[in-house]
MIGU-641714 format. One record per residue (C-alpha): y, z, x; chain; residue in three letters; residue number from 0. Coordinates in pm, whole numbers, plus 32768, in hexadecimal, padded with zeros to 4 digits. Each point is the difference from the previous one (the first is absolute). Example, Ala and Ser with C-alpha at 12.3 -4.5 7.8 and 13.67 -1.06 7.14 Angstrom:
BEGIN
@y:7E3E z:830C x:84CE chain:A resn:ALA resi:0
@y:8158 z:7FBE x:8089 chain:A resn:SER resi:1
% end
This chain:
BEGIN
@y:2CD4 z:1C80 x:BBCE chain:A resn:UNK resi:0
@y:7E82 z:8035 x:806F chain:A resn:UNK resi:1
@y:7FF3 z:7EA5 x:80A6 chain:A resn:UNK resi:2
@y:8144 z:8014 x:8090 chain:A resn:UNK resi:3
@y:7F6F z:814A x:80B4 chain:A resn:UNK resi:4
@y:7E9C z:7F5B x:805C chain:A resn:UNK resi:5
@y:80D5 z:7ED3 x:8092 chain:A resn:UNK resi:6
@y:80B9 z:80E7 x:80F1 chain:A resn:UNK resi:7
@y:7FE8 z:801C x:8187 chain:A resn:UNK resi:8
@y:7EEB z:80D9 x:809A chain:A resn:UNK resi:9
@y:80ED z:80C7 x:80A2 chain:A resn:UNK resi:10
@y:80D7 z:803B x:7EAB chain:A resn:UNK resi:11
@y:7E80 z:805F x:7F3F chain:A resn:UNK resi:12
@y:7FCB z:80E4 x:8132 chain:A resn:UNK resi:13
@y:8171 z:80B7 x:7FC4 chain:A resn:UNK resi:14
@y:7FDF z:801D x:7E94 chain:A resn:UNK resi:15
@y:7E91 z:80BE x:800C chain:A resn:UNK resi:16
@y:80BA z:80D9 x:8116 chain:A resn:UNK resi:17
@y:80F0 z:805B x:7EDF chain:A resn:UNK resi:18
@y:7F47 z:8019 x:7EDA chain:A resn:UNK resi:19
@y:7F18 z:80FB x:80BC chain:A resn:UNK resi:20
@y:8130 z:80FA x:7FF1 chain:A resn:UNK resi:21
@y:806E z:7FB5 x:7E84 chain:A resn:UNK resi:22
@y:7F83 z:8124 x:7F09 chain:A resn:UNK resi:23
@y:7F04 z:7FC8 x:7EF2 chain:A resn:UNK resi:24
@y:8063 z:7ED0 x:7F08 chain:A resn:UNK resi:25
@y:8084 z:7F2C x:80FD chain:A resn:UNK resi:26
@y:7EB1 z:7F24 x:802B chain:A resn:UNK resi:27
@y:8050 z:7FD8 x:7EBB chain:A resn:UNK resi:28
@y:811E z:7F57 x:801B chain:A resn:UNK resi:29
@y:7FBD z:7F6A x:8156 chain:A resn:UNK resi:30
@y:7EF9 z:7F31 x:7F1C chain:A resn:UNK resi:31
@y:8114 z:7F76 x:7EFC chain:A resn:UNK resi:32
@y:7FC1 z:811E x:7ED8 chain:A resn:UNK resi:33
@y:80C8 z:8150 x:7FAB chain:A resn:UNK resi:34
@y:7F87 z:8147 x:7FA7 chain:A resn:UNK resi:35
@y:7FCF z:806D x:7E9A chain:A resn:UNK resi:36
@y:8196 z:804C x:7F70 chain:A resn:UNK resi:37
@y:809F z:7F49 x:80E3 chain:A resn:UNK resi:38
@y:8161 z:7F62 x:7F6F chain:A resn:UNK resi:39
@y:803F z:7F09 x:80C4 chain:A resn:UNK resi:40
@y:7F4C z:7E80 x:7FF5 chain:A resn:UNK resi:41
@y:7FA6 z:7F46 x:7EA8 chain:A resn:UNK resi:42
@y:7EDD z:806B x:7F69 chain:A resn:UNK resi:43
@y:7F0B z:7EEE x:7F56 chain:A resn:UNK resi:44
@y:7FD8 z:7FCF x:7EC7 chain:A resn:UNK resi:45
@y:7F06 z:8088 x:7F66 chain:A resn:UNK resi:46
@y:7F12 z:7EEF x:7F86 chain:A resn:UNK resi:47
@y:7FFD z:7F99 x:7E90 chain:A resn:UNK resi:48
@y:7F2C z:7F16 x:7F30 chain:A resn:UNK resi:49
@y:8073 z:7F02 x:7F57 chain:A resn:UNK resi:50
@y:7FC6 z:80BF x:7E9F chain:A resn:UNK resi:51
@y:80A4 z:8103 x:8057 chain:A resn:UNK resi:52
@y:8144 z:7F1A x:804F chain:A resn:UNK resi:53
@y:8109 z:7FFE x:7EFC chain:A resn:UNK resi:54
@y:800B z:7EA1 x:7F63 chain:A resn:UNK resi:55
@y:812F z:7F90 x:7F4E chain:A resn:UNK resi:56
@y:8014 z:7FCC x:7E7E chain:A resn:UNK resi:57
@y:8008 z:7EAB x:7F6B chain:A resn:UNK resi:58
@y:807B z:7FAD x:7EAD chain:A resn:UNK resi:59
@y:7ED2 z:7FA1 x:7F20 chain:A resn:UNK resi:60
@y:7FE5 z:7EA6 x:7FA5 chain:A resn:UNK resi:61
@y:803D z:7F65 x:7EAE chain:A resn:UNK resi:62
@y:80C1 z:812A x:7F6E chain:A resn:UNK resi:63
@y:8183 z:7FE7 x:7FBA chain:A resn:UNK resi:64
@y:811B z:8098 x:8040 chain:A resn:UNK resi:65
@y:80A7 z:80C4 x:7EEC chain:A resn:UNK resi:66
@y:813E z:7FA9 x:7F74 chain:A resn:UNK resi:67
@y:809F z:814F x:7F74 chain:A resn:UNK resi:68
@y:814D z:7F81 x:7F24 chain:A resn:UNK resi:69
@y:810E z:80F5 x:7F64 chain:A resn:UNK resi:70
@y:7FD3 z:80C3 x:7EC2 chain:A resn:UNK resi:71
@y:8125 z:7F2A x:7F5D chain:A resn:UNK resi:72
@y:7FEA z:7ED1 x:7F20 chain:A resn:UNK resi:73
@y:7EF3 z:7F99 x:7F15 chain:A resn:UNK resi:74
@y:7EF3 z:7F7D x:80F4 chain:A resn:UNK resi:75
@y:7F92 z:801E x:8159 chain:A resn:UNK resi:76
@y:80F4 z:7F31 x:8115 chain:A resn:UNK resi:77
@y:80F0 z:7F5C x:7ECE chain:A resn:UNK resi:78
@y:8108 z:7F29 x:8056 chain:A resn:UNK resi:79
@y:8123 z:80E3 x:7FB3 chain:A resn:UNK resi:80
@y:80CB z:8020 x:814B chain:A resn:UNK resi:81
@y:802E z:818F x:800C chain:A resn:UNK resi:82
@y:7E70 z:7FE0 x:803E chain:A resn:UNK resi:83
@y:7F4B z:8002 x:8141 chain:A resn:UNK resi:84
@y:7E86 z:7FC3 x:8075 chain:A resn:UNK resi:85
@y:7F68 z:813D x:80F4 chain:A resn:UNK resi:86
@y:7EB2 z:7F68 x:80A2 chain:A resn:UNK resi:87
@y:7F0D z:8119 x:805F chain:A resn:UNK resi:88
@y:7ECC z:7FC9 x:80E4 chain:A resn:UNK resi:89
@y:7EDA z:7FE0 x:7F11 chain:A resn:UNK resi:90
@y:7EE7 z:80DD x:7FDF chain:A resn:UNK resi:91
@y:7EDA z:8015 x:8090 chain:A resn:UNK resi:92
@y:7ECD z:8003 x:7F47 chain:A resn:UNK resi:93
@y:7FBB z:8181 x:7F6B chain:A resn:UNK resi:94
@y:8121 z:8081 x:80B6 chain:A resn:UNK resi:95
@y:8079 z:8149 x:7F6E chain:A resn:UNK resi:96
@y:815A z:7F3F x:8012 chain:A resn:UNK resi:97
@y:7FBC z:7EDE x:7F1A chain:A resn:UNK resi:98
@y:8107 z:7FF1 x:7EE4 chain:A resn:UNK resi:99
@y:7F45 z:803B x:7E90 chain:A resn:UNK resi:100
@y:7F96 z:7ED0 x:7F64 chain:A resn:UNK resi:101
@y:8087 z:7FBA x:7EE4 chain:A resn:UNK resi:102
@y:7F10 z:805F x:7EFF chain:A resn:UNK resi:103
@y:7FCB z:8039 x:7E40 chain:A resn:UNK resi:104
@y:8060 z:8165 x:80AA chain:A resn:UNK resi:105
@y:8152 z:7FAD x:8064 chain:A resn:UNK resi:106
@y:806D z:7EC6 x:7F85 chain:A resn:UNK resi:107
@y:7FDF z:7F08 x:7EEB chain:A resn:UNK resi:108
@y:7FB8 z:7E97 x:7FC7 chain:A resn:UNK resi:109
@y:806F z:7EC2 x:7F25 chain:A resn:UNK resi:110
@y:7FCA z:7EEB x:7FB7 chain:A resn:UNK resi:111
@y:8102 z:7F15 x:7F70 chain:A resn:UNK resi:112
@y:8028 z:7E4B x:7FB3 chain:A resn:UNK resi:113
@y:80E8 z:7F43 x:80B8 chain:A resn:UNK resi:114
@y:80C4 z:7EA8 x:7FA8 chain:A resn:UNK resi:115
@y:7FCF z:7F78 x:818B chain:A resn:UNK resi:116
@y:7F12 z:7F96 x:8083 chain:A resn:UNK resi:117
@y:7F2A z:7FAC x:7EF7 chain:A resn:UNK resi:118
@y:7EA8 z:809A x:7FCB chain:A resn:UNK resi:119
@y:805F z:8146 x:80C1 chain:A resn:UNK resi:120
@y:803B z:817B x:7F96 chain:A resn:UNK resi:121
@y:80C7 z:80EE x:80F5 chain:A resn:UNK resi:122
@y:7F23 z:8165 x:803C chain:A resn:UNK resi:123
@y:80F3 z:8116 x:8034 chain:A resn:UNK resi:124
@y:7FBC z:814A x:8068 chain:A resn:UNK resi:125
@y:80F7 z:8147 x:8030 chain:A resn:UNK resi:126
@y:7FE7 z:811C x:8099 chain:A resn:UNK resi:127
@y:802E z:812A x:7F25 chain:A resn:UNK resi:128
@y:7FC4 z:8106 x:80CC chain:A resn:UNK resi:129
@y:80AE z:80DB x:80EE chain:A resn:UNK resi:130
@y:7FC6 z:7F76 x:815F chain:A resn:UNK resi:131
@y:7FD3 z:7EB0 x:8083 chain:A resn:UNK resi:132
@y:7EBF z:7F55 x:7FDD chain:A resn:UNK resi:133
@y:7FB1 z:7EAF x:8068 chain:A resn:UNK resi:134
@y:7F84 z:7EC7 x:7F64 chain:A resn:UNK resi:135
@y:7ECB z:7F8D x:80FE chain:A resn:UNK resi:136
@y:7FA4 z:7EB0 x:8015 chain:A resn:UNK resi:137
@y:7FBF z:7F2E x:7ECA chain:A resn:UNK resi:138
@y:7F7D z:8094 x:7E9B chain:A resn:UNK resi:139
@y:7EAF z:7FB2 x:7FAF chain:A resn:UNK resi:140
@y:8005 z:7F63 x:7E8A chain:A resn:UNK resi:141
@y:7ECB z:7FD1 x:7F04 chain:A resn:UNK resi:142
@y:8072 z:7F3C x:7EFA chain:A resn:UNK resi:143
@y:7ED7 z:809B x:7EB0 chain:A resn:UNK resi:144
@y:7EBC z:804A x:8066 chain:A resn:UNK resi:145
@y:8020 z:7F03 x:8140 chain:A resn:UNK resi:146
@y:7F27 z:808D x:8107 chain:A resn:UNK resi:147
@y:8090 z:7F2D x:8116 chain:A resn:UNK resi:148
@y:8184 z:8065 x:80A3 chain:A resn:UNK resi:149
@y:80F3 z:7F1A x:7F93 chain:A resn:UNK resi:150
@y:8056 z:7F59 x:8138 chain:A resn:UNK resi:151
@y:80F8 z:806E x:811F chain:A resn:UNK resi:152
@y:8136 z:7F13 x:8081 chain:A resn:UNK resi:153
@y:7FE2 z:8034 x:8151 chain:A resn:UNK resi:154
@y:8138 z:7F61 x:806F chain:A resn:UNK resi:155
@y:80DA z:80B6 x:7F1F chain:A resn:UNK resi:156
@y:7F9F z:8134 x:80E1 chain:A resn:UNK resi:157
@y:8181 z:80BA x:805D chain:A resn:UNK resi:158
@y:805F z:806A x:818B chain:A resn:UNK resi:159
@y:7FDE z:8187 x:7F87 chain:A resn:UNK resi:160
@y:7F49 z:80BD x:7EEE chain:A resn:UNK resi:161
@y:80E1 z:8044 x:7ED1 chain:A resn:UNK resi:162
@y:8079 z:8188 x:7FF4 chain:A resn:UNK resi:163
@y:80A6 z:8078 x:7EC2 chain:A resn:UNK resi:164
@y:80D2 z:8118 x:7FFF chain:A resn:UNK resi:165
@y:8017 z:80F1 x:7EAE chain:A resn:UNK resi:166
@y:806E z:7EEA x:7EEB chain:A resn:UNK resi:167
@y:7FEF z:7EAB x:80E6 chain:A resn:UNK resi:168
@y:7F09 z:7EEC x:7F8E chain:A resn:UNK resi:169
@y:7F16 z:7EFA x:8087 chain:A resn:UNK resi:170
@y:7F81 z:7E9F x:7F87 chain:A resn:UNK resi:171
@y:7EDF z:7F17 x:8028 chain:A resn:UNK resi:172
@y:7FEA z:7E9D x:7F3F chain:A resn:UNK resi:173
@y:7EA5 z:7FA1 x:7F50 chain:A resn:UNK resi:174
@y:7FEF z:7E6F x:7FD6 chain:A resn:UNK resi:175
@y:7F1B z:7FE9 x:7F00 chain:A resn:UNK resi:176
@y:7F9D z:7E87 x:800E chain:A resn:UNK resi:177
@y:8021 z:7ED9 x:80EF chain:A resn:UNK resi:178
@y:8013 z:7E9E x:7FAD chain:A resn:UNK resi:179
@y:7FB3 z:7FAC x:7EA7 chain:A resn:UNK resi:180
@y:7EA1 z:7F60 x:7FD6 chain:A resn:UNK resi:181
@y:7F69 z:80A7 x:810E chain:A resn:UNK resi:182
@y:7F32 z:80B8 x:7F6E chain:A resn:UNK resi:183
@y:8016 z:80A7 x:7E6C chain:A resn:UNK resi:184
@y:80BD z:8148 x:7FDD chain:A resn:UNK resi:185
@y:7F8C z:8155 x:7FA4 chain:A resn:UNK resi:186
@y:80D0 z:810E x:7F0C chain:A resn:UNK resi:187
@y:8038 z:8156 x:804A chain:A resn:UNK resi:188
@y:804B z:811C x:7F3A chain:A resn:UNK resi:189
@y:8018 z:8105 x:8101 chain:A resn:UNK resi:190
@y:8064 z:803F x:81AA chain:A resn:UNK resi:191
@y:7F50 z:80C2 x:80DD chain:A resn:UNK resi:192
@y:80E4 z:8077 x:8121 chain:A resn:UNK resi:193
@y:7F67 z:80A1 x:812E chain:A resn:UNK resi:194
@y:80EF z:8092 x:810B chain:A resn:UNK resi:195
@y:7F63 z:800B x:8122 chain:A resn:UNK resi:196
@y:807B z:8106 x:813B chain:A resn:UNK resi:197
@y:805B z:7FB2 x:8173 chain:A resn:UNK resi:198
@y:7E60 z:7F99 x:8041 chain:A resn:UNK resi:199
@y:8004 z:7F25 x:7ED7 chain:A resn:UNK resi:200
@y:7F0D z:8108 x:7F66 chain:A resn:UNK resi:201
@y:8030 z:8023 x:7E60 chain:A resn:UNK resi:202
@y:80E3 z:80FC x:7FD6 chain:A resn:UNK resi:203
@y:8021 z:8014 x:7E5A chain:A resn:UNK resi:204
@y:8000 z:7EF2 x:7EEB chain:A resn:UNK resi:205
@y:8106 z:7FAE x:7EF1 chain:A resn:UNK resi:206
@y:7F9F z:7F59 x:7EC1 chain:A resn:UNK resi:207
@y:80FB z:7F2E x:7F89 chain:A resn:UNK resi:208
@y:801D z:7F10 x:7EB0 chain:A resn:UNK resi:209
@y:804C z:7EB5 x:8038 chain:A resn:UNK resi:210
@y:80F1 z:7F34 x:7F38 chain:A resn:UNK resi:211
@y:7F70 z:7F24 x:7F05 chain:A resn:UNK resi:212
@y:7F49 z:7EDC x:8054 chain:A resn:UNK resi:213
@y:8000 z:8021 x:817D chain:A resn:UNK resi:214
@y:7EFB z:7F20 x:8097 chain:A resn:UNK resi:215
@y:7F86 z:7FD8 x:819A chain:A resn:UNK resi:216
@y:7F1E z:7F11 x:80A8 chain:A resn:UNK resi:217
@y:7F46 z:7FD9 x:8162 chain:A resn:UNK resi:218
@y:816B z:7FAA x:8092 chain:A resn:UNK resi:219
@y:80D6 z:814F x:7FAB chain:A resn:UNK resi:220
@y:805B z:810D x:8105 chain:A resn:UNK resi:221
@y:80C1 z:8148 x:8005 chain:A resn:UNK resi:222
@y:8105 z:8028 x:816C chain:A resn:UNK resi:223
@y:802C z:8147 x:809D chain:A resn:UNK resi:224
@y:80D5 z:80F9 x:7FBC chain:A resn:UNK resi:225
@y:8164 z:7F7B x:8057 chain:A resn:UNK resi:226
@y:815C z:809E x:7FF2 chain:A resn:UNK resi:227
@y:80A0 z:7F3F x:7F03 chain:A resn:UNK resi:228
@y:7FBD z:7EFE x:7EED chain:A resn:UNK resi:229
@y:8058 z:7EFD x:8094 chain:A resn:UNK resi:230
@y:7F17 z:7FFE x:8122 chain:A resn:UNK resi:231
@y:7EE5 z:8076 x:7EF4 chain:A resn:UNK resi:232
@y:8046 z:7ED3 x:7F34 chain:A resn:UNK resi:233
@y:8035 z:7ECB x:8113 chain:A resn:UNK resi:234
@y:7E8B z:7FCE x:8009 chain:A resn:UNK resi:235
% end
């Protein structure tokens, strides 16, 4: 609006001093473009902000999983009666007040158990026995005796969504115990460390378990995640 003003005729500059000579007080003010203090008309700016102060929107955290949250019915988490359904909840994010429990020696227990197929594996179970959901995080570390190293992780058995018991519901992970014969010479082991880790993968309680006679692992054995049902634990 200023330039339009300055690009005016003489004679219209000469007219328009003539009248803003007679306005009151406040109209050089608005002769110049601004308005007095309070006045409620025009757009006010904005007043400036830096960029810290600026609300950025959340992300989800990388790596972490949703969380699949199944009915209290049936024997095990997401079974494959029909009258069951899967619920998939946003996951957690680390150390949020939120998390669901981990399932822990607190509230829940652990076996282990032989099975006929495939050879060379056991089936881990754990159940929660408490009174609220808790969840099943990642993959159970496992020390098979006084082995100081983690028995090692099968990361493509890793599920879409963490495994969420409800009061009674269950959870299973496979342990292959050897690969192909001749590869290297087995060890026996009399008892199972299980670890349960919580939504960080941070130790979150150990179970000591007894194996069944005889059981024997080499370089090439692996434990899978968590996973709803046997099947899936044992396809490995």
């Amino acid at each position: 609006m200023r330039t339009n003003r300055f690009r005016t005729t003489a004679l219209a500059a000469t007219a328009l001093v003539a009248a803003l000579s007679l306005t009151a007080c406040g109209g050089d003010d608005e002769a110049m473009g601004t308005k007095p203090a309070g006045s409620a008309t025009g757009t006010p700016a904005p007043a400036p902000t830096s960029t810290d102060d600026k609300a950025q929107p959340e992300t989800p955290e990388a790596g972490k999983p949703e969380t699949q949250t199944v009915p209290a019915e049936g024997k095990h988490a997401g079974g494959n009666g029909s009258n069951q359904s899967k619920k998939t909840e946003a996951a957690p994010k680390g150390g949020s007040s939120k998390a669901i429990p981990t399932c822990t020696p607190k509230n829940s227990r652990v076996k282990v158990s032989s099975v006929s197929r495939p050879i060379n594996h056991l089936l881990l179970t754990v159940t929660n026995t408490g009174s609220t959901k808790c969840s099943a995080y990642y993959a159970p570390f496992l020390r098979f005796d006084d082995a100081q190293a983690v028995y090692p992780i099968l990361e493509e058995s890793k599920p879409q969504a963490v495994v969420t018991l409800s009061p009674g519901e269950e959870a299973y992970a496979g342990i292959a115990l050897q690969g192909e014969p001749g590869e290297d010479e087995p060890v026996v082991s009399e008892n199972l460390g299980v670890i349960m880790v919580d939504q960080n993968n941070q130790s979150k309680g150990e179970f000591t378990l007894k194996l069944p006679a005889d059981t024997a692992t080499d370089s090439r054995g692996f434990v899978t995640y968590w996973q709803s049902d046997v099947e899936n634990a044992l396809m490995f």
